[in-house]
C-alpha positions as a Markdown table, in Angstrom:
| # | Residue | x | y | z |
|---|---|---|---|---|
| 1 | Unk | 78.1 | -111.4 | 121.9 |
| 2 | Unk | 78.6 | -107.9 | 120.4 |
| 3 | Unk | 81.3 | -105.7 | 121.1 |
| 4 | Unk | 81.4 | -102.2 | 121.5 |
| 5 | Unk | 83.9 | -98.8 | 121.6 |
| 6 | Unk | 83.7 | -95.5 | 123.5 |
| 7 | Unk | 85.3 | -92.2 | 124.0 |
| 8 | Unk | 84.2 | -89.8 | 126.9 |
| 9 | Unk | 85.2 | -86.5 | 128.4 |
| 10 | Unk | 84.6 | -85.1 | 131.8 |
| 11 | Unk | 85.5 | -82.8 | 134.5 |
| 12 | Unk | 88.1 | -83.7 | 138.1 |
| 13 | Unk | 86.4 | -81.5 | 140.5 |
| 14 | Unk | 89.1 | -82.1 | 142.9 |
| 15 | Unk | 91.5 | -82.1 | 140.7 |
| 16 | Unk | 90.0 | -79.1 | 138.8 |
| 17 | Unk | 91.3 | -80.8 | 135.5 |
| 18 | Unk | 89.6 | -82.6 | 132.2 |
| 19 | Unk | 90.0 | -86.0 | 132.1 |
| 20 | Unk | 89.6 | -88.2 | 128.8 |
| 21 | Unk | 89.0 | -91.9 | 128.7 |
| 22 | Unk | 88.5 | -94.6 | 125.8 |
| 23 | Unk | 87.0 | -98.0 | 126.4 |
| 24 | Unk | 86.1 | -101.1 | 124.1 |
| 25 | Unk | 84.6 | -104.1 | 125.6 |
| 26 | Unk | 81.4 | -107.1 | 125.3 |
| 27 | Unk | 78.2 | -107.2 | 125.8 |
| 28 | Unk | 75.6 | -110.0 | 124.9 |
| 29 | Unk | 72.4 | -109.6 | 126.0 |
| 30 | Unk | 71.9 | -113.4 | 127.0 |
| 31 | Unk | 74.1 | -112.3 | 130.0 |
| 32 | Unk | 71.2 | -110.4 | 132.6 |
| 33 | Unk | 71.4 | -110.1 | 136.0 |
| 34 | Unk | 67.9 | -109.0 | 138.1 |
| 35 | Unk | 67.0 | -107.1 | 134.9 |
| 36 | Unk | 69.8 | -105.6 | 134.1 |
| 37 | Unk | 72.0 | -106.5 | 131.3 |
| 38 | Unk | 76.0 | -107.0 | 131.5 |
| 39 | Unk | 79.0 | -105.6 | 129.5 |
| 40 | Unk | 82.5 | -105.9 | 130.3 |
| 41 | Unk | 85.3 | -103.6 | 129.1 |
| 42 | Unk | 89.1 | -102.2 | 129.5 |
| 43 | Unk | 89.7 | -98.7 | 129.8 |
| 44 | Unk | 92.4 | -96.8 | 129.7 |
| 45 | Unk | 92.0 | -92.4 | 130.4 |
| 46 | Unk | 94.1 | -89.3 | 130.5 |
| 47 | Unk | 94.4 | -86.6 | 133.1 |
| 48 | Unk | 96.9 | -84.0 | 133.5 |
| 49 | Unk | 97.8 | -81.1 | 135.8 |
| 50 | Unk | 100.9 | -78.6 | 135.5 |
| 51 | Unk | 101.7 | -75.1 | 136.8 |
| 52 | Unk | 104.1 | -72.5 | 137.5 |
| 53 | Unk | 104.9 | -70.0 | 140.4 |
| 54 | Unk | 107.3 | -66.7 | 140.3 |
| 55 | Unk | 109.3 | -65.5 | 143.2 |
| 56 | Unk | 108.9 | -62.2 | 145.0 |
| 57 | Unk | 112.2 | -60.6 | 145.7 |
| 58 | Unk | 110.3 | -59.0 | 148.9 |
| 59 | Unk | 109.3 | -62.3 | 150.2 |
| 60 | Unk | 109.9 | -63.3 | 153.4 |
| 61 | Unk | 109.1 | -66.3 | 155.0 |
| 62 | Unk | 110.0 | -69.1 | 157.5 |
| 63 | Unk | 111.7 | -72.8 | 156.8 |
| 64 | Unk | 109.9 | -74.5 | 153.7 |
| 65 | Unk | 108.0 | -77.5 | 153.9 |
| 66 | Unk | 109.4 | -80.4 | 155.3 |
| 67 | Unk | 106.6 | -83.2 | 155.1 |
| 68 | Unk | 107.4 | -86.6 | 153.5 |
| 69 | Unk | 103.9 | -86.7 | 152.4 |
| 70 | Unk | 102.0 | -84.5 | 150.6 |
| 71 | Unk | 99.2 | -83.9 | 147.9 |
| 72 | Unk | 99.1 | -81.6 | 145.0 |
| 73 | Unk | 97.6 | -78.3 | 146.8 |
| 74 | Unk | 100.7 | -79.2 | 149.5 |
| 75 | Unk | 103.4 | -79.6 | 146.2 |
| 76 | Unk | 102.2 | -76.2 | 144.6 |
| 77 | Unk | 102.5 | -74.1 | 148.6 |
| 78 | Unk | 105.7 | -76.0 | 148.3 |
| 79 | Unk | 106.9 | -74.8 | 145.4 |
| 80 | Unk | 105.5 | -71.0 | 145.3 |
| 81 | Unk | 107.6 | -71.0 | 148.5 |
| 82 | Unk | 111.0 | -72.4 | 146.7 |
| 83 | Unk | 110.6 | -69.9 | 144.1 |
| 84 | Unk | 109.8 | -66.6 | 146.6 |
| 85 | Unk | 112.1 | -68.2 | 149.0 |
| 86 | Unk | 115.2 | -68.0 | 146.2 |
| 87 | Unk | 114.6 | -65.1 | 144.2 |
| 88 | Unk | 117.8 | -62.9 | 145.8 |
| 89 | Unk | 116.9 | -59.8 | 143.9 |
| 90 | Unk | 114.7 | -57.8 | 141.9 |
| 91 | Unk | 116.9 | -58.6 | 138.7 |
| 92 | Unk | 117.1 | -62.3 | 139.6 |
| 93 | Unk | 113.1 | -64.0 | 139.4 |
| 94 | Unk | 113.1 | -67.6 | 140.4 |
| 95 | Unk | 110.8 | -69.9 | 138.7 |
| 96 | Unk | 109.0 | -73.3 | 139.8 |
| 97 | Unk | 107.0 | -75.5 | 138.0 |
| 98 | Unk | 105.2 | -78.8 | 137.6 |
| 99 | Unk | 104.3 | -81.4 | 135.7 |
| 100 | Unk | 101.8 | -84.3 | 136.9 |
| 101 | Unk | 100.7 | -86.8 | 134.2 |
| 102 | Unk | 98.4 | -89.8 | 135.7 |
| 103 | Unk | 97.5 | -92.8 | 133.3 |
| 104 | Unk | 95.0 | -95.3 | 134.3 |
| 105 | Unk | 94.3 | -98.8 | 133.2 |
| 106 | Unk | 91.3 | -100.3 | 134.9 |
| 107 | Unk | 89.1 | -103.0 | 133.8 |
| 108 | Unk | 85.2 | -102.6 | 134.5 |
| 109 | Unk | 82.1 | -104.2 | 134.4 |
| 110 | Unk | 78.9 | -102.4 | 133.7 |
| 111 | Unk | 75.0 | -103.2 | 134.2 |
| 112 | Unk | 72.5 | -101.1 | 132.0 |
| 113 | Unk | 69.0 | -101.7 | 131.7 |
| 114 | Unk | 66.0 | -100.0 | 129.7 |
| 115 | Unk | 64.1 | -97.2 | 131.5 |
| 116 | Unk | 61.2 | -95.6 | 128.8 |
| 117 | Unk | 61.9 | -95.7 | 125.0 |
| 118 | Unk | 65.3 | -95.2 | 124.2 |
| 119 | Unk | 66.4 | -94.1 | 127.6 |
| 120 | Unk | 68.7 | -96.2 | 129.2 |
| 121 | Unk | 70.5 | -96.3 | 133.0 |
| 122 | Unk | 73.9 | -97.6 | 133.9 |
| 123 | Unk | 75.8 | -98.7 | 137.2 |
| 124 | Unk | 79.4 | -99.9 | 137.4 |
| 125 | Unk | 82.6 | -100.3 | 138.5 |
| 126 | Unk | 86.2 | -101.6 | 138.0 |
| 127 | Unk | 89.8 | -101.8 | 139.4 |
| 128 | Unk | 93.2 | -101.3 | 137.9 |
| 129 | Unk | 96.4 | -98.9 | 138.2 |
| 130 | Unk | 97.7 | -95.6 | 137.6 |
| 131 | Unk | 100.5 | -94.5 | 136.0 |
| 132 | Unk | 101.5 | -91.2 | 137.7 |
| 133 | Unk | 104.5 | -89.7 | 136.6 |
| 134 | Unk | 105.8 | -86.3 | 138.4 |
| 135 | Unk | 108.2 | -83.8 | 136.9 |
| 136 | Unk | 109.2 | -80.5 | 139.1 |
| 137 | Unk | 111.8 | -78.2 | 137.5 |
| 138 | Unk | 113.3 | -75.0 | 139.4 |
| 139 | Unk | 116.2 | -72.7 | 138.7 |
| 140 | Unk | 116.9 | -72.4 | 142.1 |
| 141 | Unk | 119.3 | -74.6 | 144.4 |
| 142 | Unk | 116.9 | -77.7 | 144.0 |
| 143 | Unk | 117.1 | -78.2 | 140.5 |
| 144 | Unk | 114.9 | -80.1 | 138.9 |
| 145 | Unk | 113.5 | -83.9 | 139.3 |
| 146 | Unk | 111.1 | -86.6 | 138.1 |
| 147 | Unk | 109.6 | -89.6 | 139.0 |
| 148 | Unk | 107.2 | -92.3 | 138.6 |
| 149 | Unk | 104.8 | -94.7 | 139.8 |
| 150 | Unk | 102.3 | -97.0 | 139.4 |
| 151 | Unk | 99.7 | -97.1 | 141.6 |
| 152 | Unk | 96.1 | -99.0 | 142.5 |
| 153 | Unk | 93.2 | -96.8 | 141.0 |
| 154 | Unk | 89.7 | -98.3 | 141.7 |
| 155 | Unk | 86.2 | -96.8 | 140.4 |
| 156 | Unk | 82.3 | -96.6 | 140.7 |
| 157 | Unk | 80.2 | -95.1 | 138.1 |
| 158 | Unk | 76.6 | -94.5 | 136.9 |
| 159 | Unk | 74.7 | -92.2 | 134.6 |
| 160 | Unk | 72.0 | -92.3 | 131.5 |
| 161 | Unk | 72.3 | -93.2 | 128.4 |
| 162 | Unk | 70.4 | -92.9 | 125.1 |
| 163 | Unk | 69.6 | -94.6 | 122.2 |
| 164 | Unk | 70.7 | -92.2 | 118.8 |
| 165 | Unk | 70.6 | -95.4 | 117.0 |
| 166 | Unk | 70.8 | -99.6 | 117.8 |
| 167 | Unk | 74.1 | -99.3 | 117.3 |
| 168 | Unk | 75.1 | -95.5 | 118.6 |
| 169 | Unk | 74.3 | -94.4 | 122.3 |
| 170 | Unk | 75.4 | -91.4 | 124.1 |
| 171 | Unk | 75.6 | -90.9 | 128.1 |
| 172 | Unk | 76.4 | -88.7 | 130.8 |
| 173 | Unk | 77.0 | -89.8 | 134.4 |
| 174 | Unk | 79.4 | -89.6 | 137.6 |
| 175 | Unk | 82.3 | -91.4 | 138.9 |
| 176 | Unk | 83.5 | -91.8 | 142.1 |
| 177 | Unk | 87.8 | -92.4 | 141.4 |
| 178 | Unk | 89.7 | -93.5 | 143.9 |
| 179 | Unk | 93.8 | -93.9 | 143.8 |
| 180 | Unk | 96.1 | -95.3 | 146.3 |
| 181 | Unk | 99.8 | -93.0 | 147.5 |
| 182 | Unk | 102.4 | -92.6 | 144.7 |
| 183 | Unk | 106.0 | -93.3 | 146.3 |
| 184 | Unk | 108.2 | -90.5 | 144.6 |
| 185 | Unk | 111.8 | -89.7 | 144.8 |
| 186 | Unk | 114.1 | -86.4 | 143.7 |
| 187 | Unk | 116.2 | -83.9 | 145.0 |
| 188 | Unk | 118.1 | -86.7 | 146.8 |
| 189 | Unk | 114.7 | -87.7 | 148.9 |
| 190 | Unk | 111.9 | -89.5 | 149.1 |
| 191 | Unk | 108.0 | -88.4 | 149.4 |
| 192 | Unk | 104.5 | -89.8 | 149.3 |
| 193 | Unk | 102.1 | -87.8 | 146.6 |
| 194 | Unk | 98.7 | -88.0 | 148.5 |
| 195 | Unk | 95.9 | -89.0 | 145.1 |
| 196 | Unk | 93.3 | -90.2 | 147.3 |
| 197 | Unk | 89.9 | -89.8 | 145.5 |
| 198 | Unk | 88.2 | -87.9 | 143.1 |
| 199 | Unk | 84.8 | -87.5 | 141.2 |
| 200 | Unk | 84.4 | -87.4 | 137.7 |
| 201 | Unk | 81.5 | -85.7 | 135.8 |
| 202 | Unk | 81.5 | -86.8 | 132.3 |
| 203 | Unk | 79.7 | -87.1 | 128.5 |
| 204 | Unk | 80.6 | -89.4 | 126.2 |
| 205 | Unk | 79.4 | -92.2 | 123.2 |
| 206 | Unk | 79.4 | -95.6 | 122.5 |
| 207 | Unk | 79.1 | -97.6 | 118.9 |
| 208 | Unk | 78.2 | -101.4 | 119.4 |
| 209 | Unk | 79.8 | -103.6 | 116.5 |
């Protein structure tokens, strides 16, 4: 049994955000399956998205939205319309912003087997949670709020990987993330933040022990 460390970086093309993950797990290759051997690690990653709308004082526009559910494209419409919505004058610019910060913890288990020389492939997947934590400030009427969740995050990955040394290997490949609704409450209500899925392009290493 050896075990091994990693660190990758990649790209949410839904999400339009980096995301940053580090891993350690085992591998022993006594454990094969069809050909392919087996590793199993716990991962935890890092993915954040924030941003900030100014009011138009000649704005005009009808009742904002009124959903209970909604996803991040929906919270942003939302809040570009809070802020044109309450700016009252040209002297007075209302600001909206937020804040999203989603954690997750999944543990995986990942088949890689030898292609040509040093050039390896890898298939995989796991299932864990998500912490999502939400924070909207205004100075408006509404305030500001903040809220958190956790929430069941499940993934699918594969990619190549290559051979620097025995012990160093680097690899690129593609994820396929998936999280369930965050339940989130502020500004004395109660709403659903839609996560649903995602995909992941990503680099990263790994040093076996």
């Amino acid at each position: 049994m050896s075990w091994f460390a990693g660190a990758s970086v990649g790209y949410l093309t839904e999400l339009e955000e980096p995301m940053y993950n580090l891993h350690v797990g085992v591998t022993n290759s006594c454990w094969m399956l069809g050909g392919w051997n087996v590793g199993l690690f716990a991962e935890v990653g890092y993915t954040q998205k924030d941003e900030s709308y100014t009011g138009r004082p000649d704005f005009q526009n009808g009742p904002g939205p009124t959903s209970s559910s909604f996803d991040v494209d929906a919270m942003g419409k939302a809040l570009q319309w809070a802020a044109d919505e309450y700016t009252p004058s040209i002297t007075s610019i209302a600001t909206a912003s937020y804040d999203l910060d989603i954690i997750p913890i999944t543990l995986n288990v990942k088949f890689e087997r030898a292609l040509s020389g040093n050039l390896n492939a890898y298939i995989g997947g796991g299932i864990g949670a998500a912490l999502v934590d939400l924070d909207i400030s205004t100075n408006t009427q509404f305030g500001s709020a903040s809220d958190s969740d956790w929430v069941f995050v499940g993934q699918v990955f594969g990619g190549l990987s290559y051979n620097v040394t025995p012990a160093f290997e680097v690899y690129g490949g593609v994820r396929w993330i998936y999280m369930s609704d965050a339940d989130l409450s502020g500004f004395n209500n109660s709403a659903t933040l839609e996560l649903g899925s995602d995909c992941l392009i990503e680099l990263g290493a790994r040093y076996k022990f």
